[in-house]
C-alpha positions as CSV (number, residue, x, y, z in Angstrom):
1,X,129.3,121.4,142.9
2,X,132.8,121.6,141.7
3,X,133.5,118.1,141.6
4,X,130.8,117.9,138.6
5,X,132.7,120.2,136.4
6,X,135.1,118.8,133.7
7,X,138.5,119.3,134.5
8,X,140.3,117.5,131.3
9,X,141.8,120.3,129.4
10,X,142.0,117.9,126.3
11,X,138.2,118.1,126.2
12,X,136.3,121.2,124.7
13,X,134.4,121.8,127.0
14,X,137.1,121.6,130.3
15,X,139.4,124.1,127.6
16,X,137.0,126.7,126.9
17,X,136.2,126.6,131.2
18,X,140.1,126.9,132.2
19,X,140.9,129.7,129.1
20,X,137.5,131.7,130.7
21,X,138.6,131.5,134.4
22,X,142.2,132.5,133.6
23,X,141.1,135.3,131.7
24,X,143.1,134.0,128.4
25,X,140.0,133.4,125.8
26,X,139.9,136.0,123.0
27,X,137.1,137.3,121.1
28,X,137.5,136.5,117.6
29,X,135.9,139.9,116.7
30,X,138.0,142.4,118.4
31,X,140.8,140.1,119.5
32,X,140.3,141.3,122.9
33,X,140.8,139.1,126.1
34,X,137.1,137.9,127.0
35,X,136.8,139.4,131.0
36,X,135.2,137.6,133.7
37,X,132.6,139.9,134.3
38,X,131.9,141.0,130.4
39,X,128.8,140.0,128.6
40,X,129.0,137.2,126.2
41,X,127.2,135.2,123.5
42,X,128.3,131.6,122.6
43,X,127.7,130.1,119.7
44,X,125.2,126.9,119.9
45,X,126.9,125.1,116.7
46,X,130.6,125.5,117.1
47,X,130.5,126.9,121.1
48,X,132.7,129.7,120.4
49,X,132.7,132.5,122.5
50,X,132.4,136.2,121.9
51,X,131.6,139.7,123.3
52,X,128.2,140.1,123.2
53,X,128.1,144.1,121.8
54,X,130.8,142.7,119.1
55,X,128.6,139.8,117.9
56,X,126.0,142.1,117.8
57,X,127.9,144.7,115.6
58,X,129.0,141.6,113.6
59,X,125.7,140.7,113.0
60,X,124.5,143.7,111.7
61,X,127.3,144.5,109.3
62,X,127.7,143.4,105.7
63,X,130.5,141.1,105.9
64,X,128.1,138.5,107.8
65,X,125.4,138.3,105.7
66,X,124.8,135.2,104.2
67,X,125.6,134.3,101.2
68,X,121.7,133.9,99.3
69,X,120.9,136.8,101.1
70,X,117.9,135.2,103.1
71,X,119.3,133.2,105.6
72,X,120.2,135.5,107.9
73,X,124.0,136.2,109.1
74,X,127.4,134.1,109.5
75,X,129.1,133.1,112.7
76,X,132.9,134.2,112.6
77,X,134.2,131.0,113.6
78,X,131.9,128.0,111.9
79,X,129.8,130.4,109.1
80,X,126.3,128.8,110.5
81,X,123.9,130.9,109.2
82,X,121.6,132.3,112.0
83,X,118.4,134.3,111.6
84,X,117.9,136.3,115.2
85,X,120.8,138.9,116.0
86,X,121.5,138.4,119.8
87,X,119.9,140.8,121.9
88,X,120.4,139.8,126.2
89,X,123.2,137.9,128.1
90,X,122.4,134.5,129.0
91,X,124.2,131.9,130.9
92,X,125.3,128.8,128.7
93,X,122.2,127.1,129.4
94,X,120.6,130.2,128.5
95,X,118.1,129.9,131.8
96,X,119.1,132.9,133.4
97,X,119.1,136.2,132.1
98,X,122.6,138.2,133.2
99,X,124.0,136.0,135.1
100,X,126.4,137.4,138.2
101,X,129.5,136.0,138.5
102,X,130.6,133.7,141.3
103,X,134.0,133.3,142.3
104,X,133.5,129.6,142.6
105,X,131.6,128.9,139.3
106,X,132.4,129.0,136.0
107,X,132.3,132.6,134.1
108,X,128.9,133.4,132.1
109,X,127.1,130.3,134.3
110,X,123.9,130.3,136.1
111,X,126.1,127.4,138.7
112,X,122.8,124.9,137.9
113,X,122.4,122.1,136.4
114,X,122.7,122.7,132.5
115,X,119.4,120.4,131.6
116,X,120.3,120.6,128.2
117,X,119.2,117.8,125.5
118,X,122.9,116.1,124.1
119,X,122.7,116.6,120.2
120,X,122.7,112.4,120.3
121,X,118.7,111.3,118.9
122,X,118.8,107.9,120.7
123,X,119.5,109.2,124.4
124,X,116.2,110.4,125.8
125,X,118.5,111.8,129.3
126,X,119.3,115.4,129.6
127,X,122.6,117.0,130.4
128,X,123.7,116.2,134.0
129,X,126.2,118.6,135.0
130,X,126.9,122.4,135.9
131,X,126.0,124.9,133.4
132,X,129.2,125.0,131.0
133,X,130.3,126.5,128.0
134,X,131.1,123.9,124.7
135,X,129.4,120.8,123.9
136,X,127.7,118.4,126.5
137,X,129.6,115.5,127.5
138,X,128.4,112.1,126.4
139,X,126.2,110.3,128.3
140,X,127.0,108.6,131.1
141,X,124.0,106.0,131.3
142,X,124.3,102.4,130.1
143,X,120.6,101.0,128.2
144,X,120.1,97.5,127.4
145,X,119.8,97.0,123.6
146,X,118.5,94.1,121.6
147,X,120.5,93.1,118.0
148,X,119.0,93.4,114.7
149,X,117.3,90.0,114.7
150,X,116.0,90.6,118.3
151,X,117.4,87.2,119.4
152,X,120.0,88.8,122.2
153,X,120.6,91.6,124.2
154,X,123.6,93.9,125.5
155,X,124.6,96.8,127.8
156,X,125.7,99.8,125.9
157,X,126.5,103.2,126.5
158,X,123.4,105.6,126.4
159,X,123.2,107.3,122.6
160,X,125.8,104.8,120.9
161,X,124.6,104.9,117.4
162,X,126.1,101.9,116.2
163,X,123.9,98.8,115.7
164,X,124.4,95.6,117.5
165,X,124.9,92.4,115.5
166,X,124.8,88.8,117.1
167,X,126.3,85.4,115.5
168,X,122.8,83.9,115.5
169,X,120.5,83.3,112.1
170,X,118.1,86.3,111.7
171,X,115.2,83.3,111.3
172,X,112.7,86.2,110.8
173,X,109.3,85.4,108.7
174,X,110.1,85.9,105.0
175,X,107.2,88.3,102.7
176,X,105.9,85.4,101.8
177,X,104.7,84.4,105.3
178,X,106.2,80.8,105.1
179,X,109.4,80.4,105.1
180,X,112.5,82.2,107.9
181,X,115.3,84.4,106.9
182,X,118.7,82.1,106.8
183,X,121.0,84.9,106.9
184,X,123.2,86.4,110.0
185,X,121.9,89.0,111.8
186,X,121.4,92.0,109.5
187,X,120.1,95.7,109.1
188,X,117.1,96.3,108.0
189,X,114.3,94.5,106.3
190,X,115.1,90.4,105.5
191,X,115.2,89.8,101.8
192,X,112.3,88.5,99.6
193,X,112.1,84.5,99.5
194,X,113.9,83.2,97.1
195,X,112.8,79.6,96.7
196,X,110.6,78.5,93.6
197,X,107.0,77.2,93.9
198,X,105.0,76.0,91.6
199,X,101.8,77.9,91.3
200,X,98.4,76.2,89.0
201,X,96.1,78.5,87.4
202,X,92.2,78.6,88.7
203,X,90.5,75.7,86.4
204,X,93.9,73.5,87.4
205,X,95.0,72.7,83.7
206,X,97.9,74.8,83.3
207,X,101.4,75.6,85.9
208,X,104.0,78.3,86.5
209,X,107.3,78.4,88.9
210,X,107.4,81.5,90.2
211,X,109.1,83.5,93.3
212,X,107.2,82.2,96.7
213,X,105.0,85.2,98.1
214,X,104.5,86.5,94.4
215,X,101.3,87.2,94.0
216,X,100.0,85.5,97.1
217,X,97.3,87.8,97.6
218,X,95.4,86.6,94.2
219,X,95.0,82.9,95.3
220,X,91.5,81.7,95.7
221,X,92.1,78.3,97.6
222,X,92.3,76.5,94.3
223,X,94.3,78.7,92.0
224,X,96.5,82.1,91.3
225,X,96.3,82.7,88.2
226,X,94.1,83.2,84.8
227,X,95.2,80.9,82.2
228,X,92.9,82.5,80.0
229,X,91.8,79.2,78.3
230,X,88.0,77.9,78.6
231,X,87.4,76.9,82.4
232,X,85.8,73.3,81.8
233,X,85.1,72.4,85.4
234,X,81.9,71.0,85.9
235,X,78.8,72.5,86.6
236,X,77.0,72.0,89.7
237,X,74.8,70.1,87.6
238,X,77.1,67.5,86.9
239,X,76.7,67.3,83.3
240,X,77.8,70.0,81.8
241,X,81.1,71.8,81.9
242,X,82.2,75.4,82.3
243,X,82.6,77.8,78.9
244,X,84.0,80.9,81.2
245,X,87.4,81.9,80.9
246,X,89.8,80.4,83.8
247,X,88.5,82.4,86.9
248,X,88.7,82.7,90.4
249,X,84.9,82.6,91.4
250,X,82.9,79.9,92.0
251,X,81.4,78.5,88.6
252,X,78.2,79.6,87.4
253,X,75.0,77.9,87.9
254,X,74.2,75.4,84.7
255,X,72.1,77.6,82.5
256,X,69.9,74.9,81.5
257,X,68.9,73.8,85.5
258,X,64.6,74.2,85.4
259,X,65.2,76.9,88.1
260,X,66.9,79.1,85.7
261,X,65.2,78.9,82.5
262,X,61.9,80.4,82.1
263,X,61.2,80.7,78.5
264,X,61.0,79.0,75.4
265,X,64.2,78.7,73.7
266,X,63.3,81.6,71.0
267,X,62.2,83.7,74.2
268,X,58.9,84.9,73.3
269,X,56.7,82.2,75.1
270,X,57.1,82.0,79.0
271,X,57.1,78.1,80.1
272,X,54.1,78.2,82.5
273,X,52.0,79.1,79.9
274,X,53.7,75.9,77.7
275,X,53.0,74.0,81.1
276,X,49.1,75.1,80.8
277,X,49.0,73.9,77.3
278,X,50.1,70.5,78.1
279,X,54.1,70.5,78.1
280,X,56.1,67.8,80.4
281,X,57.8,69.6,83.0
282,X,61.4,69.6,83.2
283,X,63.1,67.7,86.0
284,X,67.2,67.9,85.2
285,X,68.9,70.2,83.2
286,X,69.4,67.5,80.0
287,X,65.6,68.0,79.4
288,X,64.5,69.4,76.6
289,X,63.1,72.5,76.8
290,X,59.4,72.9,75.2
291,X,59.4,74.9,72.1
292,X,56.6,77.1,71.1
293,X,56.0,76.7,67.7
294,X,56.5,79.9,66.5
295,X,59.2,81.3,63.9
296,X,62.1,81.8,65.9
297,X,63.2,85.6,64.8
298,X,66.7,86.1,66.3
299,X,68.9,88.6,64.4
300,X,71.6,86.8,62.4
301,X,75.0,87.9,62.2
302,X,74.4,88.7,58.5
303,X,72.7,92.0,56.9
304,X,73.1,95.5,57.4
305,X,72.3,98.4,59.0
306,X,69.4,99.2,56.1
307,X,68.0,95.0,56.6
308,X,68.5,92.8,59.5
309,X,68.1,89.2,58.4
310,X,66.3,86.9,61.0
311,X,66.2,83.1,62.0
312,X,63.2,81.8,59.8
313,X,62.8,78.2,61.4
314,X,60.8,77.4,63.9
315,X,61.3,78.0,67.9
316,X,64.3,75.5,68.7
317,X,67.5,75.4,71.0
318,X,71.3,75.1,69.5
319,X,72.6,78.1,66.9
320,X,70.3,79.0,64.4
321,X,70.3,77.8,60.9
322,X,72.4,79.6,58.1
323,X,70.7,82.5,56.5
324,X,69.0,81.9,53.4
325,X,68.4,85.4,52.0
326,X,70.3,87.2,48.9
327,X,71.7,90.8,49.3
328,X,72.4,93.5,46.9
329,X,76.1,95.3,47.3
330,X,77.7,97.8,45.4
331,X,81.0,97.7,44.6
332,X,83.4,99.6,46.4
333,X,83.2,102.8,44.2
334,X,79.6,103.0,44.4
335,X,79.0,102.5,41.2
336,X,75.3,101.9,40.0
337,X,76.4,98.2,38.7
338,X,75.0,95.9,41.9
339,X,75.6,92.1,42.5
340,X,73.7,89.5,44.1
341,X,74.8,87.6,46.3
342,X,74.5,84.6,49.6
343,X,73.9,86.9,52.4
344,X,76.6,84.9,54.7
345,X,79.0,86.2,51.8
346,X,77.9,90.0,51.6
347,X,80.6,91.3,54.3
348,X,83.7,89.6,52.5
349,X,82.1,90.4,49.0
350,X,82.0,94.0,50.0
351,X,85.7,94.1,50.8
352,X,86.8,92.4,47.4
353,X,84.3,93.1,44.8
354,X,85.0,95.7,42.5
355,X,83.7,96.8,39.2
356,X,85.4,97.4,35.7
357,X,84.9,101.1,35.5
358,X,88.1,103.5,35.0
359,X,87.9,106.7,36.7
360,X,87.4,109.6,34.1
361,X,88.4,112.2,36.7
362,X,91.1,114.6,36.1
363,X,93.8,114.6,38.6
364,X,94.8,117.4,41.0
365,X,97.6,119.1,37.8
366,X,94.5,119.1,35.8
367,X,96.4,117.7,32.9
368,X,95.7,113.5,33.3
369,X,93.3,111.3,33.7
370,X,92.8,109.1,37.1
371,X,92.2,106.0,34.7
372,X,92.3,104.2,38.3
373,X,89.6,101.1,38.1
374,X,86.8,100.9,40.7
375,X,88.3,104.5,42.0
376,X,87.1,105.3,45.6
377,X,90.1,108.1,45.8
378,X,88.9,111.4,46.1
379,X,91.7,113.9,45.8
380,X,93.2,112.3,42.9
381,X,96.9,113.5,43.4
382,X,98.8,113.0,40.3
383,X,102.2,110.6,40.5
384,X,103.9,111.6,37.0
385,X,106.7,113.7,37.4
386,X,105.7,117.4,35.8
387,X,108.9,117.3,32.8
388,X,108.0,120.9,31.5
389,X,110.8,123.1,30.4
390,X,112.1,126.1,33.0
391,X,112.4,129.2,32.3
392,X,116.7,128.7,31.8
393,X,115.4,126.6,27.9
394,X,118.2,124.1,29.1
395,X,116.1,121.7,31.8
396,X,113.1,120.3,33.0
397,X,110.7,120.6,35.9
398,X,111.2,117.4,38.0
399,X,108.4,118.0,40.9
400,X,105.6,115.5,40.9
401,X,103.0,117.0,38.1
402,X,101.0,120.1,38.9
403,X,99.3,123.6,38.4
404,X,100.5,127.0,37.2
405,X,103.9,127.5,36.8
406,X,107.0,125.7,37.2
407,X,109.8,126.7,39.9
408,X,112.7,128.9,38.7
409,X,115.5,126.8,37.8
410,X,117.8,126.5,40.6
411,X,120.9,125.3,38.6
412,X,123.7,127.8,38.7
413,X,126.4,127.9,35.7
């Protein structure tokens, strides 16, 4: 067993092990020699060693309280905050409770195997050697590692942290699932692509260069991108064209086809009952479709909310007609003077007519006039400046005109 101990004084671990055998490690505490057969504590972040009953009184005392008061109390040595006080004597490895002391094994050890995990992350092996005080030596083990890129491997020491980097190109798949990665075996993830494609827009009338692997996740087989300009693809029908904005679906079906219309153009008339009454049937979707003879009646875009004005002709396809009616509109103060007008006129007309009438209303000083023609203003604030004398005889009031009294002059002399 004691050719697994360190022996290297120049190592922490083999100089904490030759100052405790010789009986020539002090307690930082009390400054006393730390005996072979005392009971000790050791610190698991700097590996000091101390007197167990003076790290105990240590703990408890003001001095080693923390500095935010919640974290517990300070080692002497390294200031690591700790939350339990030490209570039992352990061995190093802290397996055995009061350990007895051997004359061939190290003081304070239980003379197994220490077991404990090295404060490396990558090494998965535990601590091979005696129970000991100070920091577990490095692991012994050699692992096979692969470089960044994947491409080549090597034998390193167990727990080396330092990446491996070959000489070869990373070739890697690039984000945009096409092209490889060019550059020299690197850390981390391979940069976006960074060549230019050319990228058409879903009706195929318009183009874009943009970053390959932008956007791939929008392309429909025939496109990537709105345009937002009228589609014009042709219908399924093959005679008429597409009035949707560029999109990704498939077209619509023509809206003319005889499978889709049922009705008269005007709507009111189903076509079977047309059919019944001695219509042709329609074969293709440039057939005419049967009218029913009756006045057509869609809303016009003219009007208002009191009148809606309706189509007057008869049933037929296409936009209907212009409207024919007259309306009466006030102008915009409401005054009982009203003008007739063309009906596809009435909502401009309503924005720019206005009558002759001045307002006779006094404004909010209660002095003037409004005067204002065609007024539609209904606080009537007045913009003349006020120009009453203060109360100093010498000047005037020069806040915008109003009620009661003027301010006191605040001119000083």
């Amino acid at each position: 067993k004691q050719s697994d101990i360190p022996k290297n004084k120049e190592t922490h671990t083999g100089s904490l092990i030759e100052q405790l055998t010789t009986e020539k490690y002090e307690c930082m505490v009390c400054c006393e020699v730390v005996r072979i057969v005392a009971p000790v504590w050791s610190c698991q972040n700097c590996y000091h060693v101390f007197h167990l009953n003076c790290i105990k009184k240590w703990a408890r005392s003001p001095a080693s309280q923390a500095e935010d008061g919640n974290s517990g109390w300070r080692c002497p040595a390294c200031q690591n905050a700790s939350t339990q006080i030490p209570k039992t004597y352990t061995c190093f490895c802290g397996k055995v409770h009061n350990p007895e002391w051997n004359r061939n094994e190290i003081p304070h050890s239980c003379g197994e195997l220490c077991g404990k995990k090295r404060q490396c992350l990558d090494c998965p092996h535990l601590c091979n050697i005696l129970c000991h005080p100070g920091p577990c030596p490095s692991c012994p083990a050699f692992v096979t590692k692969t470089c960044e890129c994947g491409q080549t491997s090597h034998s390193v020491r167990c727990g080396q942290s330092t990446k491996i980097h070959c000489s070869n190109v990373c070739g890697n798949t690039l984000n945009c699932g096409k092209h490889s990665c060019t550059q020299v075996c690197h850390a981390g993830k391979c940069s976006p692509c960074q060549l230019t494609v050319q990228q058409v827009c879903y009706c195929g009338s318009n183009f874009k260069e943009v970053l390959c692997g932008t956007k791939e996740e929008f392309f429909d087989g025939f496109g990537s991108f709105s345009c937002q300009n009228i589609c014009g693809k042709k219908l399924n029908c093959g005679r008429h064209n597409c009035v949707q904005i560029c999109h990704p679906q498939p077209c619509q079906l023509c809206p003319r086809l005889p499978q889709v219309v049922y009705r008269c153009p005007c709507g009111q008339t189903p076509l079977s009952k047309l059919l019944e009454l001695g219509c042709v049937e329609r074969k293709i979707c440039t057939d005419p479709i049967p009218s029913c003879g009756k006045t057509c009646g869609k809303p016009l875009s003219c009007g208002s909310s009191e009148f809606i004005h309706t189509c007057e002709s008869l049933c037929h396809e296409g936009d209907c007609r212009p409207c024919s009616h007259t309306s009466n509109i006030y102008c915009r103060c409401g005054f009982k003077k009203k003008v007739s007008i063309s009906s596809l006129t009435m909502k401009t007309a309503a924005i720019t007519f206005m009558c002759d009438k001045r307002c006779n209303k006094k404004r909010s000083c209660g002095r003037h006039k409004c005067n204002e023609v065609c007024c539609v203003d209904t606080e009537h604030k007045c913009s003349l400046v006020c120009g009453r004398k203060l109360n100093c005889g010498l000047h005037r009031c020069e806040e915008p005109c109003h009620r009661g009294s003027c301010q006191t002059c605040w001119q000083t002399s």
